[in-house]
VMD Tcl script that draws the C-alpha trace (Angstrom):
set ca {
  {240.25 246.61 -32.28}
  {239.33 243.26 -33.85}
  {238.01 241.66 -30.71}
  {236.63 244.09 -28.79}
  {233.85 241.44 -26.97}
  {236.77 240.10 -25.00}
  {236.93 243.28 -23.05}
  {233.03 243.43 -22.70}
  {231.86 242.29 -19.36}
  {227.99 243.86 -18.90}
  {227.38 240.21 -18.62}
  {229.42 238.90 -16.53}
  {228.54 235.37 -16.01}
  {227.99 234.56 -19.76}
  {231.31 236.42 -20.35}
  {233.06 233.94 -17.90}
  {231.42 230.68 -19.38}
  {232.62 231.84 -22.53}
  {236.15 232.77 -21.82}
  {237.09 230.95 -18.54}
  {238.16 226.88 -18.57}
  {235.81 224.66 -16.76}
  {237.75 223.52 -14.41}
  {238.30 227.01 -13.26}
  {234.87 227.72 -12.93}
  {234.04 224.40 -10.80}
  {236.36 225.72 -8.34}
  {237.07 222.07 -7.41}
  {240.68 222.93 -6.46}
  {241.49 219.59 -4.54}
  {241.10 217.52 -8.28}
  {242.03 220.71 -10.21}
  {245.22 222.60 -9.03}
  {248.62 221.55 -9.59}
  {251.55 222.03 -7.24}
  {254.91 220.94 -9.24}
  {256.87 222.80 -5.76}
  {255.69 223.70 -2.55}
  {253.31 226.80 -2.20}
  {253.41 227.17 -5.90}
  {249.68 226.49 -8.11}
  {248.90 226.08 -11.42}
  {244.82 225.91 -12.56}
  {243.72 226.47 -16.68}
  {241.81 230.23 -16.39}
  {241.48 231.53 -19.98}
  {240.48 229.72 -22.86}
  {242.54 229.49 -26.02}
  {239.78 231.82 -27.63}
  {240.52 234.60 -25.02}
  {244.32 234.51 -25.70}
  {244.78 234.28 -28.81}
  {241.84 237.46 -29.26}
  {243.70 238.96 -26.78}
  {246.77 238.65 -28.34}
  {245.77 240.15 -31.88}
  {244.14 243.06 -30.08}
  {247.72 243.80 -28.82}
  {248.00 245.40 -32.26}
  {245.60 248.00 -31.23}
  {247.02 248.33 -27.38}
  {249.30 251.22 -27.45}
  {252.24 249.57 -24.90}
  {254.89 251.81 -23.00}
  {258.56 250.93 -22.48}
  {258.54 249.40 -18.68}
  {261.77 248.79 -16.49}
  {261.38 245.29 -14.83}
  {264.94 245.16 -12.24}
  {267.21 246.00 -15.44}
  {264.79 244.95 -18.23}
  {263.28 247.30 -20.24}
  {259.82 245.38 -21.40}
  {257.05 246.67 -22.65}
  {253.57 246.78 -21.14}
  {250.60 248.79 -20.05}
  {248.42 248.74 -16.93}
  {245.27 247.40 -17.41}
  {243.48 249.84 -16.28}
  {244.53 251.55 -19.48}
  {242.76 249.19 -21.59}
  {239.53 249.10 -19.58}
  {239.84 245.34 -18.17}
  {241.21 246.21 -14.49}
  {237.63 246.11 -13.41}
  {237.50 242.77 -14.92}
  {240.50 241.70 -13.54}
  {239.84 242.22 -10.03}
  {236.72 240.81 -10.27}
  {238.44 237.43 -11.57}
  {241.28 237.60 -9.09}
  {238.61 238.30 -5.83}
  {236.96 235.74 -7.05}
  {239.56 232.93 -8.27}
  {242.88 234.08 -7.07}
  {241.59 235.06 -3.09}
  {239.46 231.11 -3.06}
  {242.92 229.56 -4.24}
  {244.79 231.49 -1.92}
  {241.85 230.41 1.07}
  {241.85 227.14 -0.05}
  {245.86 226.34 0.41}
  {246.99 228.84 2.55}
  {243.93 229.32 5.18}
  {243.88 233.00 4.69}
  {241.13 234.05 6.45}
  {240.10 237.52 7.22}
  {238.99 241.20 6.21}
  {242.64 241.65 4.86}
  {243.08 239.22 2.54}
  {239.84 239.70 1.05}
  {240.86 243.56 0.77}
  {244.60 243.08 -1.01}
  {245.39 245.92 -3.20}
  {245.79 244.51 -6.64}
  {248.24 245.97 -9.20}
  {247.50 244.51 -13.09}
  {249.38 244.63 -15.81}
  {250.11 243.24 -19.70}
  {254.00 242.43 -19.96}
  {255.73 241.35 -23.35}
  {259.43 240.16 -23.42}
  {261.43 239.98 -26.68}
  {263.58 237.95 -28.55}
  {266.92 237.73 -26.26}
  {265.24 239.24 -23.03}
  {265.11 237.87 -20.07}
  {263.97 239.29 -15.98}
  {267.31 238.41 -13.14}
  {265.83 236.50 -10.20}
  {264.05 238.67 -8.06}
  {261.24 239.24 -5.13}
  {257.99 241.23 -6.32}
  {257.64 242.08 -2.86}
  {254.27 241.54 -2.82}
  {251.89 239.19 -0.89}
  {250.71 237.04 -3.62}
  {251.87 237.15 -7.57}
  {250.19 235.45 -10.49}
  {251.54 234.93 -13.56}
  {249.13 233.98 -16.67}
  {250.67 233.72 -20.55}
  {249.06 234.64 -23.31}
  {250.84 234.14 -26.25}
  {251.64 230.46 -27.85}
  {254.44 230.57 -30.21}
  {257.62 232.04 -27.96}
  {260.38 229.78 -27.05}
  {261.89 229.36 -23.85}
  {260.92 232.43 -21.43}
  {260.99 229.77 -18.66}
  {260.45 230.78 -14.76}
  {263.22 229.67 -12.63}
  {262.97 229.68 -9.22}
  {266.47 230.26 -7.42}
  {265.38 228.75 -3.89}
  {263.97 225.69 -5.05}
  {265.92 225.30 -7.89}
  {262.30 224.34 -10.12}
  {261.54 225.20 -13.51}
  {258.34 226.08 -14.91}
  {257.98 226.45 -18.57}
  {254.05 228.31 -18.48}
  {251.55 227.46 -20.31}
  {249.15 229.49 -22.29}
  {246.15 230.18 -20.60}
  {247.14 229.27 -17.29}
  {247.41 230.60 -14.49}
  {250.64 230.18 -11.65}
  {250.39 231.76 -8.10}
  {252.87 232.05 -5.77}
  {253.75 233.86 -2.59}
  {255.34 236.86 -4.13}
  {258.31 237.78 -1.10}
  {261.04 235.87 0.76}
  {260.37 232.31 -0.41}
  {259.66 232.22 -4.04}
  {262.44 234.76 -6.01}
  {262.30 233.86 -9.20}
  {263.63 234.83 -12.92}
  {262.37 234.26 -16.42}
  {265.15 233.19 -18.38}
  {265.97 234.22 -22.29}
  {263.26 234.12 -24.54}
  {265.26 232.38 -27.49}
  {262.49 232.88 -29.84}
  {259.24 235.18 -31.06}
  {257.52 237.31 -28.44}
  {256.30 236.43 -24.91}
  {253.07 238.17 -23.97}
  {251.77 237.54 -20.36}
  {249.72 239.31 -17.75}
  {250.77 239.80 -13.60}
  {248.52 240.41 -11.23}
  {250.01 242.15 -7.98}
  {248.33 241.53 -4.49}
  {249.64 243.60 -1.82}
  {248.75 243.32 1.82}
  {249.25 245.98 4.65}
}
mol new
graphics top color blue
foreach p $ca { graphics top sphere $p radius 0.5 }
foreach p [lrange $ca 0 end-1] q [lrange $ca 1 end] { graphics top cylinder $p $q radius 0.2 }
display resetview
């Protein structure tokens, strides 16, 4: 692996100065979240330096065909590659204040979701039919900067959101926000999902 100090997190706060944007770590979410739709957020988390490491370590990942509702990606959990500890730390941190922040959710049980992590690619031609993870809260976060179109479409709504690398988008994951990623028309779409599942 050519990168392997991305994965390296004994120092945790240096790690995240390094490899987390700034206006992620001020946690100022009034001035720095977006919200292009209702109940849908979009912040900067990982610097261009972390993706596009991340990215040529992919060489080194060894990735498993994954069916996604009638798509067979490829991916891996990240536990596999040793960064679910990581992870969980960033989305109990980040994700849970975000979540707190817009949606009130106070209490025990949100601070306890079960979180399921894992790195997606989608191919040339590929694309995910609109469904519901199912989930209490879903984040999206793309990694890779040179695929074409591999935009999220969300059927209710009718919005559009063509991601952007390095940043994250969270969204209630059931009833109101179904959503698709339409065709990738070009080059290879790598992105991560983090899965937060209530009681």
């Amino acid at each position: 692996m050519l990168y392997p100090e991305i994965f390296d997190t004994k120092d945790y706060d240096s790690w995240k100065r390094k490899y987390l944007r700034k206006e992620l770590l001020s946690k100022e979410w009034d001035l720095m979240l977006r919200e292009p739709f209702s109940d849908f957020f979009e912040v900067p988390f990982f610097t261009e330096e972390f993706c596009d490491k991340f990215v040529i370590n992919m060489e080194h990942i060894k990735l498993k065909p994954i069916d996604r509702w009638g798509t067979e990606m490829n991916g891996t959990y990240l536990e596999d590659i040793g960064f679910m500890t990581t992870m969980r730390k960033l989305v109990e941190e980040f994700c849970h204040s975000i979540a707190s922040h817009e949606w009130h959710t106070y209490g025990k049980k949100w601070q306890e979701l079960d979180i399921t992590s894992m790195l997606l690619t989608m191919d040339e031609n590929q694309d995910l039919r609109p469904r519901h993870d199912f989930v209490s809260i879903s984040n999206f976060i793309r990694l890779d900067n040179d695929s074409e179109g591999g935009e999220l479409i969300f059927t209710k709504s009718g919005n559009v959101i063509n991601p952007k690398k390095g940043h994250l988008l969270i969204f209630p994951g059931q009833i109101t926000h179904r959503y698709g990623i339409r065709r990738i028309k070009k080059g290879k779409r790598v992105f991560l999902m983090n899965y937060c599942i209530g009681e």
